[in-house]
C-alpha positions as CSV (number, residue, x, y, z in Angstrom):
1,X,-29.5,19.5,-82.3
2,X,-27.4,20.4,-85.1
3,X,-25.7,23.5,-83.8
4,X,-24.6,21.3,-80.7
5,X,-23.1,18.3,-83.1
6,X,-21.6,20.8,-84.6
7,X,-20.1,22.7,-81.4
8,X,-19.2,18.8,-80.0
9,X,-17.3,18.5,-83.5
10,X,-15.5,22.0,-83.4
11,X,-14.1,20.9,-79.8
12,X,-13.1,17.4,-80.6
13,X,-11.2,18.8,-84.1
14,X,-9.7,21.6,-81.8
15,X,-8.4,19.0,-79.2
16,X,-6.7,17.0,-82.3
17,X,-5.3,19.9,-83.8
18,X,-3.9,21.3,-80.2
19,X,-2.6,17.7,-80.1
20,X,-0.7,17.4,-83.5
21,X,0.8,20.8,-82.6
22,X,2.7,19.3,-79.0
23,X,3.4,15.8,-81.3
């Protein structure tokens, strides 16, 4: 359960970074 909190958080920071770099 942890290691898939974790993945979920990886993606969701990666979508946020990927979107501050187009902004």
């Amino acid at each position: 359960m942890v290691s898939n909190s974790t993945l979920y958080t990886t993606q969701l920071y990666r979508l946020i970074f990927s979107a501050h770099i187009l902004l």
